[in-house]
C-alpha positions in Angstrom: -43.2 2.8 -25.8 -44.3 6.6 -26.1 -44.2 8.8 -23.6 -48.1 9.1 -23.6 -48.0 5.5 -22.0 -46.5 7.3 -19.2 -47.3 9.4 -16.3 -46.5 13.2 -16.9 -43.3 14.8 -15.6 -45.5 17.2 -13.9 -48.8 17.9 -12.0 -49.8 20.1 -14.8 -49.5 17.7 -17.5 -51.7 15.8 -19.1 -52.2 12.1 -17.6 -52.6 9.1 -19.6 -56.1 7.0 -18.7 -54.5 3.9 -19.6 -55.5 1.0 -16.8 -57.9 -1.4 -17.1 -59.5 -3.9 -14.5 -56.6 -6.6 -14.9 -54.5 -3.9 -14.4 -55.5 -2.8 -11.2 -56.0 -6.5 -10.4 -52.3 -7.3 -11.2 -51.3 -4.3 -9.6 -53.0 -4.6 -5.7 -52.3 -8.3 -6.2 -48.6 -8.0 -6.0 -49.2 -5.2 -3.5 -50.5 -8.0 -1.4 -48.3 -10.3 -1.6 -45.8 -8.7 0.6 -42.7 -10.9 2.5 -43.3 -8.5 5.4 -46.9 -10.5 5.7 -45.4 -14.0 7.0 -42.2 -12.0 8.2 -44.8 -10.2 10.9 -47.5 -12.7 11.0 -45.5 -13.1 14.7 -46.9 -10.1 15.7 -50.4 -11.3 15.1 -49.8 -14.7 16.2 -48.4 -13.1 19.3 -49.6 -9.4 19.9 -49.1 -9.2 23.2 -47.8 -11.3 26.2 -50.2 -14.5 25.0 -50.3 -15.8 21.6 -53.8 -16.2 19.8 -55.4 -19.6 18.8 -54.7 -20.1 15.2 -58.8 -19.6 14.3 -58.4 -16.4 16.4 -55.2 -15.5 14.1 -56.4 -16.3 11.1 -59.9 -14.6 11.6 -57.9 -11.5 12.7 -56.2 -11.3 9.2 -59.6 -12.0 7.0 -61.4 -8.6 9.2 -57.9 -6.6 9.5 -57.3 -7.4 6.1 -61.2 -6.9 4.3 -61.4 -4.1 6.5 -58.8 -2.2 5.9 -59.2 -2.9 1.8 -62.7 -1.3 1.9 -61.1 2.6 2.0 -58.7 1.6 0.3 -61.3 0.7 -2.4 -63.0 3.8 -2.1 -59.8 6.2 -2.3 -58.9 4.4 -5.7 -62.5 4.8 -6.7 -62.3 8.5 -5.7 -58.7 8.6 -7.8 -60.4 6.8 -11.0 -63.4 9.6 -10.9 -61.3 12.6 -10.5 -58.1 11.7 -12.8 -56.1 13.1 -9.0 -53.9 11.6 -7.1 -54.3 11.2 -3.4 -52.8 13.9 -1.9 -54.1 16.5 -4.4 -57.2 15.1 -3.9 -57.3 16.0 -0.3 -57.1 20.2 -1.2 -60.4 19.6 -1.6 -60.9 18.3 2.2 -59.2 20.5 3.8 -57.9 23.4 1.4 -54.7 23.5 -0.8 -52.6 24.8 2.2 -53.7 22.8 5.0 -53.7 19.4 2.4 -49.8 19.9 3.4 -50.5 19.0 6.4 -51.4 15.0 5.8 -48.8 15.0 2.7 -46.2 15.4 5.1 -47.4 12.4 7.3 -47.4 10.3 4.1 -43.8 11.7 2.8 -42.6 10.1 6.3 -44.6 7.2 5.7 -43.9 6.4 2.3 -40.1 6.9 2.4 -40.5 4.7 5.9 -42.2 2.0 3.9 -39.9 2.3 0.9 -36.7 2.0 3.3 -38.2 -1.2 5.2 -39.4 -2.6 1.7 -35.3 -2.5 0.5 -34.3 -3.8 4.1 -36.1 -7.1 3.6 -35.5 -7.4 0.2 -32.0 -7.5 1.0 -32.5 -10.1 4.3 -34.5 -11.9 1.8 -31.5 -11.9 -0.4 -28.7 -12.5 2.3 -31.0 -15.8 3.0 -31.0 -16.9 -0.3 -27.8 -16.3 -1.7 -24.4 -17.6 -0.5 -22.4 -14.1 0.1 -23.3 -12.2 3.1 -23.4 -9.0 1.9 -25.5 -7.0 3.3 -24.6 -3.5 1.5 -24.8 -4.8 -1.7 -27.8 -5.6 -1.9 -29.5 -3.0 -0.6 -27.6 -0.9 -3.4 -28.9 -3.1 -6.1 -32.7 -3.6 -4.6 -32.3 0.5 -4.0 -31.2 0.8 -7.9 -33.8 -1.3 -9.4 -36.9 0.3 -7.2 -35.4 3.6 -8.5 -35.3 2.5 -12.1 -38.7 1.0 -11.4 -40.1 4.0 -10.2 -39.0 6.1 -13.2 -41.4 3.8 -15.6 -44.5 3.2 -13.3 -47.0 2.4 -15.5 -44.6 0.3 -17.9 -44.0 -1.8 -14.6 -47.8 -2.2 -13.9 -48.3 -3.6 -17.3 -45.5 -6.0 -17.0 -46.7 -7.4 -13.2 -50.1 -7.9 -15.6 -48.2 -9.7 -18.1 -45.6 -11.7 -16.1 -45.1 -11.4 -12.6 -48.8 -11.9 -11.2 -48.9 -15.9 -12.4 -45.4 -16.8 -11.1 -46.2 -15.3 -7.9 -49.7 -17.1 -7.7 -48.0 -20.6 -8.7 -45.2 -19.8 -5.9 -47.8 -18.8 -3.5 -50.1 -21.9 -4.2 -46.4 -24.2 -3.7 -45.5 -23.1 0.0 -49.0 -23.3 1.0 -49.1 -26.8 -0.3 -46.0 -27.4 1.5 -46.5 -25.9 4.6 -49.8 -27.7 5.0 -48.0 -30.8 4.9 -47.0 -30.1 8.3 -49.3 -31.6 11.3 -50.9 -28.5 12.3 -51.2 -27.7 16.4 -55.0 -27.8 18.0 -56.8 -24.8 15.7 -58.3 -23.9 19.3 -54.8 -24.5 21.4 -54.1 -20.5 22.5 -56.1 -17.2 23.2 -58.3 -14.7 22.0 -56.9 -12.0 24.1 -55.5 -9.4 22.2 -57.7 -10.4 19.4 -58.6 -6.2 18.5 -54.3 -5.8 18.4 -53.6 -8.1 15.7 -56.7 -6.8 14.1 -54.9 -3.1 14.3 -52.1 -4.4 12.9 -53.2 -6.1 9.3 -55.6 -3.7 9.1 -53.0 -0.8 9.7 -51.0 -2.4 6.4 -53.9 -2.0 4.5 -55.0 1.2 5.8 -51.3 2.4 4.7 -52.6 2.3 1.0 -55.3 4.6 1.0 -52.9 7.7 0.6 -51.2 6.2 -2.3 -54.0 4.7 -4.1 -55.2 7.5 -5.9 -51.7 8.0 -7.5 -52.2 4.9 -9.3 -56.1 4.8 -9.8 -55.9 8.2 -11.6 -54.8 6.5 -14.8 -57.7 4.3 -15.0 -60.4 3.8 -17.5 -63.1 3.1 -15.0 -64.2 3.7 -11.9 -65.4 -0.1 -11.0 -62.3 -1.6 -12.0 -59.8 0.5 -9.4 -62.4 0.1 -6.9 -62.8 -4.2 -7.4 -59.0 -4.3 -8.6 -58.1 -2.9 -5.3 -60.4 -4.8 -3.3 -60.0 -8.1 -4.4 -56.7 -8.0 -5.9 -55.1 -6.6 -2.3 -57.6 -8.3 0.4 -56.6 -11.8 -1.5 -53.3 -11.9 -1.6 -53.0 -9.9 1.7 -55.3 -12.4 3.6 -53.0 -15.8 1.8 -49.4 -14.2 2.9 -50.2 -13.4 6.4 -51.7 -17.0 6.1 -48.5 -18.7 5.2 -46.6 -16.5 7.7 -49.4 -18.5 10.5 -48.7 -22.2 9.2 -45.1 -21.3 8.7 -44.7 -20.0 12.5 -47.2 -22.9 13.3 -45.6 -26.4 11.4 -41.6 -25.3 10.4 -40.6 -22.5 12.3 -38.3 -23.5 15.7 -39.3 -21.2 18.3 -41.6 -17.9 18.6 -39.4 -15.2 17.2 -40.0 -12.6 14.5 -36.9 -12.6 13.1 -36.8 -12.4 9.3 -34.0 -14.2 9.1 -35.6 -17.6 10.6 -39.1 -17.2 8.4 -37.1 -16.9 5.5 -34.8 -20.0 5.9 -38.3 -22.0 6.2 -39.4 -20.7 3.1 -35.9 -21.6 1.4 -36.1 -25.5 3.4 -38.7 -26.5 1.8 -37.9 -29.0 -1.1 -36.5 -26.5 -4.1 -37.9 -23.4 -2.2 -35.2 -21.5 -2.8 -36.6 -21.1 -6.7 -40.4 -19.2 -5.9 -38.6 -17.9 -2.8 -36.2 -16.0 -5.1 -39.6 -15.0 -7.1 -40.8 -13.6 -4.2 -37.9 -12.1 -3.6 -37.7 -10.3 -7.3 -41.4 -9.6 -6.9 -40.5 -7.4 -3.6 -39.4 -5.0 -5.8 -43.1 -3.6 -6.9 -43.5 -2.4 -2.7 -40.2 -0.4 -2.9 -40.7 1.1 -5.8 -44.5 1.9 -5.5 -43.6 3.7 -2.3 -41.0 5.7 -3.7 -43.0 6.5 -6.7 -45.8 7.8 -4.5 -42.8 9.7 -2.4 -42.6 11.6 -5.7 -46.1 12.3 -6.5 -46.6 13.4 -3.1 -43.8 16.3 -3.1 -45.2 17.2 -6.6 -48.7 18.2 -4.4 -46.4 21.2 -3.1 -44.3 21.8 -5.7 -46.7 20.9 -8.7 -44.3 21.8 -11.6 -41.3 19.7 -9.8 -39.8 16.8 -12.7 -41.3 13.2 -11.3 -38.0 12.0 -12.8 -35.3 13.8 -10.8 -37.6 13.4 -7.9 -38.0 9.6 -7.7 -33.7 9.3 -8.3 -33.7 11.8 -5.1 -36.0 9.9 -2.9 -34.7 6.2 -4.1 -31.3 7.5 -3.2 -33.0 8.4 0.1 -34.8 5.3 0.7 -31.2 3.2 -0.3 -29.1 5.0 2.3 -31.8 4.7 4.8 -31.5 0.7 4.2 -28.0 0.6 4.7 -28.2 2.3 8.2 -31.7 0.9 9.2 -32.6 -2.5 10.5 -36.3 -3.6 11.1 -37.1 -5.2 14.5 -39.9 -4.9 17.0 -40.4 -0.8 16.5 -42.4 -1.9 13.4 -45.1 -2.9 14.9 -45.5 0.6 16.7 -44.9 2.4 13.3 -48.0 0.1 12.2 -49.9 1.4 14.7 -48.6 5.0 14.4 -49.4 4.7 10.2 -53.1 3.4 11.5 -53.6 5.8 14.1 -52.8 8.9 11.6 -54.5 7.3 8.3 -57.7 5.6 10.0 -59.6 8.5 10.7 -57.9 10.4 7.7 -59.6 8.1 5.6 -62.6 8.2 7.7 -63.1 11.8 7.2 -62.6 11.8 3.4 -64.6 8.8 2.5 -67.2 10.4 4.2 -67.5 14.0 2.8 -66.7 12.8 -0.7 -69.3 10.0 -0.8 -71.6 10.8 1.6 -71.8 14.4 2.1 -71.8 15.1 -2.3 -68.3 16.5 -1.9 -67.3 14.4 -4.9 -69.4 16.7 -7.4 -67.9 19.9 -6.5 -64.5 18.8 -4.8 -62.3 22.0 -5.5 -58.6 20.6 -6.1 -57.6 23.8 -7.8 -54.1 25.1 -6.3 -56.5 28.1 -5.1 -58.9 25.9 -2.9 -59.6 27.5 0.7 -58.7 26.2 3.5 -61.0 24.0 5.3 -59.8 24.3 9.0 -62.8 22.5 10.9 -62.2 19.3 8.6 -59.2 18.9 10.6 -61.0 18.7 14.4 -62.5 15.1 13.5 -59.7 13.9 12.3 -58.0 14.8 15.4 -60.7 13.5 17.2 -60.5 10.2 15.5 -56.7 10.1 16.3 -57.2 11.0 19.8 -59.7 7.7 20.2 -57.4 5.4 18.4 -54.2 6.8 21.2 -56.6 6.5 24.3 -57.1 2.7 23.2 -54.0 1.4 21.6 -51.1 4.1 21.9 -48.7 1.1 21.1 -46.0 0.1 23.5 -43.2 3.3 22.4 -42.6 3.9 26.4 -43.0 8.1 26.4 -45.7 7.8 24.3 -47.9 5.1 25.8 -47.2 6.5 29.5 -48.7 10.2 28.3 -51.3 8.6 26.6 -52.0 6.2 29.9 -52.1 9.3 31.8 -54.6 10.9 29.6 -56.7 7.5 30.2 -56.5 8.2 34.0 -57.2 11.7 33.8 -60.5 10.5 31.5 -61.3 7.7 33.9 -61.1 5.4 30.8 -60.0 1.8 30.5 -60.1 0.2 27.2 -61.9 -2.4 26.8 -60.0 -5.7 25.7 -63.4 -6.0 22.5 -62.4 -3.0 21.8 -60.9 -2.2 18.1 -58.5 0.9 18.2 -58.9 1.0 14.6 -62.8 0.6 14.0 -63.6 2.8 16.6 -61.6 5.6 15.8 -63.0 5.3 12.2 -66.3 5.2 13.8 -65.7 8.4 15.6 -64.2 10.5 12.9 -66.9 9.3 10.4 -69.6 10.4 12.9 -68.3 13.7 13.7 -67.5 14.7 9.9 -71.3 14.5 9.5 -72.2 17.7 11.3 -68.6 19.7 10.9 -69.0 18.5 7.0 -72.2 20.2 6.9 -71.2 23.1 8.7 -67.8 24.0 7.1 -69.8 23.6 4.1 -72.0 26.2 4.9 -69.3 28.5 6.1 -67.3 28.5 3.0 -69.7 28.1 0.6 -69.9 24.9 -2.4 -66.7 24.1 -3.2 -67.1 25.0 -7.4 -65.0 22.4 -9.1 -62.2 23.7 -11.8 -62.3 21.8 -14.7 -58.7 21.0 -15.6 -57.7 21.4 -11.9 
């Protein structure tokens, strides 16, 4: 394989254009197939002090999950037009300097998701295998998404070739055998809380759209990264959180989210333990896409920084966090931290490249001004998604609950953290887009940029 298959070492090198439709396909079809999907389908079964209705569960994954896929969509269609990836392509949304600003939130959020990524791989692991050790393999699943990450588009060809029909033929077995089970009454349980568990699939999805570009830069077209990602991810998203539901639903004893207990259903089930260790194997493409768009991320402030010796210091990063890390009920706050930060991000962008013509003249140069009045709907996007769902971190909630009072505001239980904050920040980009636009002047694209 030649090194032109490959993505350059730096920002200033040339990048291969080398991924078609069934690559993209392959790729956000593994992305969605994620064992943190029926780990945490608890928390959507359950996202508050009353558990849903299984319709009202299920329905919460297909709109969290089709939702949250559609900016996703247009970020990789935006990557696939520009040859950029993600965070270089927001310089031209806010300026080269302030674009620092949102690379630092997805440094934190990609390392966070790489750590928890090699955390359940090695539960997943420590449920399969006979010896209980714990340490060892996080240091192997920590090697291999390191190794991974050094070849990324050699390991997107070979999920095309190999990996996407084992994990389809796994899938299709443990839905087979989990609908064996007598199901409860489809209407036995609640809608209340409906909008939460909506937040929370949604905010997986929504955790994409600052990585996608990184991948969607190196393809051939712009209508297969945009229907790769949306169909591939919004699938396979939609059938995991699924089998998490019938598994908490039919096998699992007691309501618990425990990884542990999910994962000794999956293994129960007559020779489970063989697409379970698939699954397991398959894990791997999460870790290492995270710490792969770790790397990429740093190179948007330092652009001439080696993508190799970057991706062994982050996945040595992402391994230690692992071993001193556990996951429990703080992920579903860093969910809806992730959603309350990249929700109206995306809002904003989608909107000024799209809608506002910012695509034809979007200055990603290492010279682009900074756009400081991008930044106030953004902010004001965030501040609607904390005034309805601040999550249940107890400083955080409380300051935000104040605020409420201080507002005379109580949310609504119809009301969608996540939809409305994208509907605010999308509505007040229209007028400061125009404006800042007007202020600085067309941004000139730099050919080559």
């Amino acid at each position: 394989m030649t090194a032109t298959l490959e993505p350059g070492l730096t920002l200033d090198d040339e990048q291969p254009r080398t991924l078609g439709v069934f690559d993209h396909f392959a790729l956000w079809g593994n992305l969605g197939v994620s064992l943190l999907g029926p780990a945490y389908a608890y928390y959507v079964l359950v996202p508050g002090t009353r558990q849903l209705s299984l319709v009202a569960a299920f329905t919460a994954v297909v709109v969290g999950s089709v939702l949250g896929t559609l900016p996703v969509a247009f970020a990789a269609l935006a990557g696939a037009r520009s040859g950029k990836p993600a965070m270089v392509l927001l310089r031209g949304l806010f300026g080269t300097r302030l674009s620092y600003l949102p690379t630092a939130f997805n440094l934190l959020q990609c390392l966070g998701w790489g750590i928890f990524e090699i955390v359940v791989i090695a539960q997943a692991a420590e449920s399969l295998l006979p010896w209980h050790v714990r340490w060892l393999y996080v240091l192997i699943a920590g090697g291999l998404t390191t190794l991974m990450a050094l070849r990324p588009l050699g390991m997107i060809r070979t999920l095309r070739r190999y990996a996407l029909a084992a994990v389809v033929l796994s899938s299709i077995y443990f839905l087979v055998q989990f609908g064996r089970h007598p199901l409860p009454s489809l209407n036995h349980g609640s809608w209340s809380g409906f909008w939460i568990a909506v937040d929370g699939v949604l905010a997986v999805s929504i955790s994409w759209v600052p990585l996608a570009a990184d991948y969607t830069r190196h393809s051939r077209s712009g209508s297969g990264a945009f229907s790769g990602s949306l169909i591939g991810y919004s699938l396979t998203q939609i059938a995991y959180y699924t089998l998490g539901l019938l598994a908490f639903t039919t096998v699992v004893d007691g309501s618990t989210a425990d990884n542990s207990t999910v994962f000794k259903a999956f293994i129960d089930v007559p020779f489970g333990w063989l697409p379970f260790a698939i699954l397991v194997l398959r894990e791997l493409d999460e870790s290492f896409t995270n710490v792969y768009s770790t790397t990429v991320s740093v190179q948007n402030l330092r652009p001439l920084a080696d993508r190799r010796v970057l991706a062994v210091g982050i996945g040595v990063i992402a391994t230690l966090g692992g071993l001193v890390l556990h996951l429990g009920a703080d992920y579903q706050n860093f969910l809806l931290l992730i959603g309350s930060i990249f929700v109206p991000l995306s809002a904003v962008f989608i909107v000024d490249y799209f809608l506002l013509g910012g695509g034809d003249r979007w200055n990603v140069s290492a010279s682009a001004p900074a756009r400081w009045l991008m930044l106030a709907p953004w902010l004001v996007g965030f501040v609607a998604y904390q005034l309805i769902n601040p999550g249940s971190l107890g400083w955080w909630s409380r300051q935000w609950g104040r605020v409420d009072g201080w507002l005379h505001f109580t949310p609504a239980s119809w009301m969608s953290a996540s939809l409305l904050s994208f509907a605010v920040a999308a509505l007040v980009t229209f007028p400061i887009g125009l404006v800042a636009r007007r202020r600085f002047g067309e941004l000139v694209a730099v050919p080559g940029s």
